[in-house]
C-alpha positions as CSV (number, residue, x, y, z in Angstrom):
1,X,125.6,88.6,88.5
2,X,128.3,86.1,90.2
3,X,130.6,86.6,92.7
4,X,133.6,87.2,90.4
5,X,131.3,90.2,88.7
6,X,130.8,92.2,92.0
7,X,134.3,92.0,92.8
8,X,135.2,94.2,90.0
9,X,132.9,96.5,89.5
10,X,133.7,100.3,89.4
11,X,136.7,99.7,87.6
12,X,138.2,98.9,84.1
13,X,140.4,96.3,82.6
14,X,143.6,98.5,82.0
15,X,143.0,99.9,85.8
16,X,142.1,97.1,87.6
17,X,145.2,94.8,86.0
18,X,147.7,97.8,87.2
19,X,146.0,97.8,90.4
20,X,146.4,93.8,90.7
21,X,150.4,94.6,89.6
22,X,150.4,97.4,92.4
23,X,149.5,95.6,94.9
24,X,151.1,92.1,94.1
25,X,155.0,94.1,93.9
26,X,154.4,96.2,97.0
27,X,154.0,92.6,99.2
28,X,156.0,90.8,97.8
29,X,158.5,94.0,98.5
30,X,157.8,94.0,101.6
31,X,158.1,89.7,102.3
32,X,161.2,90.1,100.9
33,X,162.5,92.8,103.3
34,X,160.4,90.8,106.4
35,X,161.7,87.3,105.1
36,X,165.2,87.3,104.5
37,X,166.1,84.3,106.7
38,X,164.9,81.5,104.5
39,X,163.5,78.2,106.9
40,X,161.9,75.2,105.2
41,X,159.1,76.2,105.8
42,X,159.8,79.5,104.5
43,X,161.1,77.8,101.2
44,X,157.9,75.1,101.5
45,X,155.8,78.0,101.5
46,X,157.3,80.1,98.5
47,X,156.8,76.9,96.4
48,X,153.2,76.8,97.3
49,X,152.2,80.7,96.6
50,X,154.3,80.2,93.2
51,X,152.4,76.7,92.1
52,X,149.1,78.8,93.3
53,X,149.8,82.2,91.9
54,X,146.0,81.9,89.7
55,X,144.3,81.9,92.8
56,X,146.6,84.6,94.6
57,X,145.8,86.7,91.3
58,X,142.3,86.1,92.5
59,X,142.5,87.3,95.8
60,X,144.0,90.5,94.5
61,X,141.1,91.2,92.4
62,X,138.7,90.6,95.0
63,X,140.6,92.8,97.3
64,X,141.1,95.8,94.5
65,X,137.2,96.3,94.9
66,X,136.4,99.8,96.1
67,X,135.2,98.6,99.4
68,X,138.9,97.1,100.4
69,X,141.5,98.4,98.0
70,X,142.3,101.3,100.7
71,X,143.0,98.7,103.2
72,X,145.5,96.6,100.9
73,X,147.2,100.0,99.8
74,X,148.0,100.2,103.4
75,X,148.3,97.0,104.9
76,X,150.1,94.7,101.9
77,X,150.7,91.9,103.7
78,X,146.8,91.5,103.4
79,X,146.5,89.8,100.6
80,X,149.2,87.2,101.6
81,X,148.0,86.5,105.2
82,X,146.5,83.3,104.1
83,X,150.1,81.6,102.9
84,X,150.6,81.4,107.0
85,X,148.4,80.1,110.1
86,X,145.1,81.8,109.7
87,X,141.7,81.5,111.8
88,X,142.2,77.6,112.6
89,X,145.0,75.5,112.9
90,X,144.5,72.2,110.8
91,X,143.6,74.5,107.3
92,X,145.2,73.5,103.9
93,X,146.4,76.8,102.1
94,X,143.8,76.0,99.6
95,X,140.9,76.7,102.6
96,X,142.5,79.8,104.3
97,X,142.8,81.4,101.0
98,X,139.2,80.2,100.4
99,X,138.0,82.3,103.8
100,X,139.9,85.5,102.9
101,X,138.2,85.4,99.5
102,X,134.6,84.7,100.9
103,X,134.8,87.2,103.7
104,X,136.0,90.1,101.6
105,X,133.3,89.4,98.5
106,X,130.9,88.2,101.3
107,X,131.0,91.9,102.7
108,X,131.3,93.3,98.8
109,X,128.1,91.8,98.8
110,X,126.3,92.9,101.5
111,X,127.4,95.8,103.0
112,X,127.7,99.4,101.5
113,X,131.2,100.3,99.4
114,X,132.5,102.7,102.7
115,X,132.0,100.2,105.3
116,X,135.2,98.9,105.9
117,X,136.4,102.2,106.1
118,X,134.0,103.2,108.7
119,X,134.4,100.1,110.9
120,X,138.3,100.6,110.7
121,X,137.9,104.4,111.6
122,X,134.9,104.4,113.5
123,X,134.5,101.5,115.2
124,X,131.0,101.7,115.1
125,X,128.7,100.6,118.4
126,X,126.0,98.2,117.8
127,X,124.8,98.1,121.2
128,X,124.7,100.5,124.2
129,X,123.3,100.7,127.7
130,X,123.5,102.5,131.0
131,X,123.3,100.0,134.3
132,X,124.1,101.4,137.9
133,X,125.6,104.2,136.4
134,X,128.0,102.3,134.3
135,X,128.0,102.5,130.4
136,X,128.7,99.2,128.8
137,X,129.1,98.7,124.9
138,X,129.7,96.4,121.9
139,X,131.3,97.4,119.3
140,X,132.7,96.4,115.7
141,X,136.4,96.7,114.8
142,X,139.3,95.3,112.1
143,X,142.1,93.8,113.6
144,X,145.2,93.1,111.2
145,X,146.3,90.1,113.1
146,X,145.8,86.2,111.7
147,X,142.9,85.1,114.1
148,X,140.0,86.5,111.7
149,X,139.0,89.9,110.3
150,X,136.8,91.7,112.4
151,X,136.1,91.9,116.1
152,X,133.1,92.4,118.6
153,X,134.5,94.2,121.8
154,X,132.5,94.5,124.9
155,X,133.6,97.7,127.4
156,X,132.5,99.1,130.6
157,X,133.1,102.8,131.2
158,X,135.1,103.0,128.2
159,X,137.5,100.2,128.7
160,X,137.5,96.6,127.1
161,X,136.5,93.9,129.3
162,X,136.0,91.0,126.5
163,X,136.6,90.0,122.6
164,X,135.1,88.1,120.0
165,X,137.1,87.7,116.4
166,X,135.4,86.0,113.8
167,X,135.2,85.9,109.6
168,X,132.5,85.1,107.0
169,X,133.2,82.1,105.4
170,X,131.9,79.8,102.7
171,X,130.4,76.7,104.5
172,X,131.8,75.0,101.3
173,X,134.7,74.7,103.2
174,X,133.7,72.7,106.0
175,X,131.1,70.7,104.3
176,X,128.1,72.7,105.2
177,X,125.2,73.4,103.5
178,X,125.0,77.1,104.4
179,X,126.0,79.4,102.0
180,X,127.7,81.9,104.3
181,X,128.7,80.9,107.8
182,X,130.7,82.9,110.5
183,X,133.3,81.0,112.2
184,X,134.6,82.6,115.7
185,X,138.0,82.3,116.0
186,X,138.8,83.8,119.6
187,X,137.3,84.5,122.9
188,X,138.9,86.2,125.3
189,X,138.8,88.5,128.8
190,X,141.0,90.6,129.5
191,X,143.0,89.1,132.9
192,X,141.5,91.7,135.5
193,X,139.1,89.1,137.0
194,X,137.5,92.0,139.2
195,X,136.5,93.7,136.0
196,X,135.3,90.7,134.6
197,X,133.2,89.8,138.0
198,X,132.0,93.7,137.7
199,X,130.6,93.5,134.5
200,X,129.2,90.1,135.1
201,X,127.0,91.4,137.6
202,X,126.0,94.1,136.8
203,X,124.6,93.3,133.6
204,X,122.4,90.8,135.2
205,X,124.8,87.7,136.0
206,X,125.5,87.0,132.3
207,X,129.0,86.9,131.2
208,X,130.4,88.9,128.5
209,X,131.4,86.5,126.1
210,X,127.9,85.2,126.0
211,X,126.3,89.5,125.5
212,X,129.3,89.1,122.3
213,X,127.7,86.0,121.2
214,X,124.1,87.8,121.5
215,X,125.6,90.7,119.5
216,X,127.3,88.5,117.0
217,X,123.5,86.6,116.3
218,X,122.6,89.8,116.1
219,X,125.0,90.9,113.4
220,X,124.3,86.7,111.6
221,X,120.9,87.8,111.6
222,X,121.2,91.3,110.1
223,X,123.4,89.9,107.2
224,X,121.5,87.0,106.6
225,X,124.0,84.6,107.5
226,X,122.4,81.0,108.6
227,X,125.5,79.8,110.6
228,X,128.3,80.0,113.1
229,X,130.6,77.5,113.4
230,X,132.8,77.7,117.5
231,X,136.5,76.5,117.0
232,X,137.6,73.7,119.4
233,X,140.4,74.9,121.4
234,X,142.6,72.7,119.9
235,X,142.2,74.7,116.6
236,X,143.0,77.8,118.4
237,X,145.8,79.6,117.1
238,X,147.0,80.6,120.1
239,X,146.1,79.6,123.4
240,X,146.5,82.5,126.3
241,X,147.1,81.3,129.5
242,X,143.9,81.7,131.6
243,X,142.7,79.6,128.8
244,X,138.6,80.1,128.2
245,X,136.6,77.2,128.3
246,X,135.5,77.1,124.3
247,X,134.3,73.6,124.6
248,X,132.0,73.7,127.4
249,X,131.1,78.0,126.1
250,X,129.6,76.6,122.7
251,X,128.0,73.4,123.7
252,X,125.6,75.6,125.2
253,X,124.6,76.8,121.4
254,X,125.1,73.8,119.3
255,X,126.5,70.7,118.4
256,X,130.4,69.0,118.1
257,X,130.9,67.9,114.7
258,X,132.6,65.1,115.0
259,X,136.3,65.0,114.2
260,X,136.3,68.3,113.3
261,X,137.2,70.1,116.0
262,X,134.2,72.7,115.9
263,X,130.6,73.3,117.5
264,X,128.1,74.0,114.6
265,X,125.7,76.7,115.8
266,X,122.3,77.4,114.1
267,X,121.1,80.8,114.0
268,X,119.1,81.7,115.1
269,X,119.6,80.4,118.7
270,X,118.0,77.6,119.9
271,X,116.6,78.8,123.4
272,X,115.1,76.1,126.3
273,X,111.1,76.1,126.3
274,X,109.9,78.2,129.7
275,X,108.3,75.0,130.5
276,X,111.8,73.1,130.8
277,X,113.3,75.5,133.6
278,X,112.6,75.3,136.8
279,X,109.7,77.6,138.1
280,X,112.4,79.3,140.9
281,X,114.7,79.9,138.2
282,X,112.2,81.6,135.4
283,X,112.2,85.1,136.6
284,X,115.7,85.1,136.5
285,X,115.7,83.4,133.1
286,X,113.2,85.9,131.6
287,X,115.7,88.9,132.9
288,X,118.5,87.5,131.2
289,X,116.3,87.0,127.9
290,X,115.2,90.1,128.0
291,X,118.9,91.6,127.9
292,X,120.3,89.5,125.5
293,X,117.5,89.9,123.1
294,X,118.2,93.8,123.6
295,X,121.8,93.8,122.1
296,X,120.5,91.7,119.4
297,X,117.7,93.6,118.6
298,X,120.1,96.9,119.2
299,X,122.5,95.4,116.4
300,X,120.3,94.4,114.2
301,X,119.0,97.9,113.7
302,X,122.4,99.3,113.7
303,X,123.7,97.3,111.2
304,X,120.6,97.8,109.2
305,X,121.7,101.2,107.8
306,X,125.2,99.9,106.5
307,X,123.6,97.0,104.1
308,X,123.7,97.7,100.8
């Protein structure tokens, strides 16, 4: 069975084309009463969505499947968030709409029919522990915005201390091998520094974004996904002003592909040989191992019971 056959299953011809009709009138209904200043690039744009409408009709079918079709019901502009600066800067139209279609028949494929519901309702922890009398967890989220489609959020006591967005992608796209990679988007803190520092600490001295990165192998490794491909921060999409240090973060997992832009990261991670560190340094080493390999392992198993 292909890609295009899981897409539409559960539904017939006659109900799926007035679903496709649906959902195509209610955003452009709503682009017309959001767009009424037309730009150049406005105008640019309309010509490319009308010379590409085949394709759009494709991302509408994909997105009609059961697992999704709730979410474009009530968020129209779904389907048409590729037509503007999404995930990276530097994408032809041709590529973002590629990425929306992959992730959404990417997650068709793997995960159960209600779990985009439950992530968008639920928010669903994948990894949990207590320190110091301090409760600190990751969890997974949708966010509506253009950086990516889902999110790993790291809390302390409740509250969110650091981000991860990310989407499944074809590696197709960036002239990769892989079948399926994840490409992270955005990394970011959230500007209390003491919170931060807090957090940092207590869990052992390792920063949050790297227990998100743990998590997200985690997750890669659940759904069989190969791959994760760091954006340069010149591809960012928007740049905050205590900028994080995406260069120097994903060197420490992979490679620069050259003139791209973007650190290719194999999962799943390549870790330092005990012999390479120093001997004052390998207790400290193993500590940090230990934890990190604890919210993978925790996600894993949580995201277990939501594959299809």
């Amino acid at each position: 069975m292909n890609k295009e056959d899981l897409s539409d299953q559960g539904r017939s011809p006659r109900a799926g084309g007035a679903s496709l009709v649906a959902n195509l009138v209610a955003g452009l209904e709503y682009l017309r009463k959001k767009g009424t200043r037309l730009t150049l690039p406005r105008v640019y744009q309309g010509l490319q969505f009308l010379l590409s409408l085949p394709g759009h009709f494709r991302v509408l079918r994909v997105l009609s499947h059961p697992q999704s079709a709730r979410l474009v019901r009530e968020h129209p502009l779904l389907a048409f968030k590729y037509l503007w600066k999404y995930v990276a800067l530097r994408l032809p139209m041709k590529a973002r709409r590629s990425i929306l279609l992959s992730h959404f028949q990417f997650l068709q494929r793997t995960f159960r029919t209600t779990f985009l519901d439950l992530v968008e309702r639920l928010s669903p922890t994948l990894w949990s522990q207590t320190i110091e009398q301090k409760t600190f967890h990751v969890a997974l989220d949708r966010i509506l915005g253009c950086e990516g489609e889902l999110r790993l959020a790291f809390s302390m006591m409740g509250s969110e201390v650091y981000r991860l967005i990310f989407v499944f992608a074809s590696g197709r796209d960036f002239n990769l091998r892989d079948e399926t990679i994840i490409i992270v988007s955005s990394i970011k803190g959230v500007h209390d520094f003491d919170r931060v520092r807090l957090a940092t600490k207590t869990c052992h001295d390792i920063q949050p974004a790297h227990i998100l990165m743990a998590a997200l192998g985690g997750l890669a490794e659940a759904a069989n996904v190969s791959a994760i491909l760091g954006l340069h921060q010149t591809r960012q999409l928007f740049r905050d002003k205590l900028s994080f240090s995406y260069e120097k973060f994903f060197e420490t997992y992979g490679n620069e592909i050259p003139g791209e832009g973007t650190y290719y990261i194999r999962v799943p991670y390549f870790r330092k040989p005990a012999s390479e560190i120093k001997p004052a340094h390998r207790a400290r080493n193993r500590r940090k191992r230990l934890f990190k390999a604890d919210v993978r392992d925790q996600t894993v198993r949580t995201l277990q019971q939501y594959l299809s």
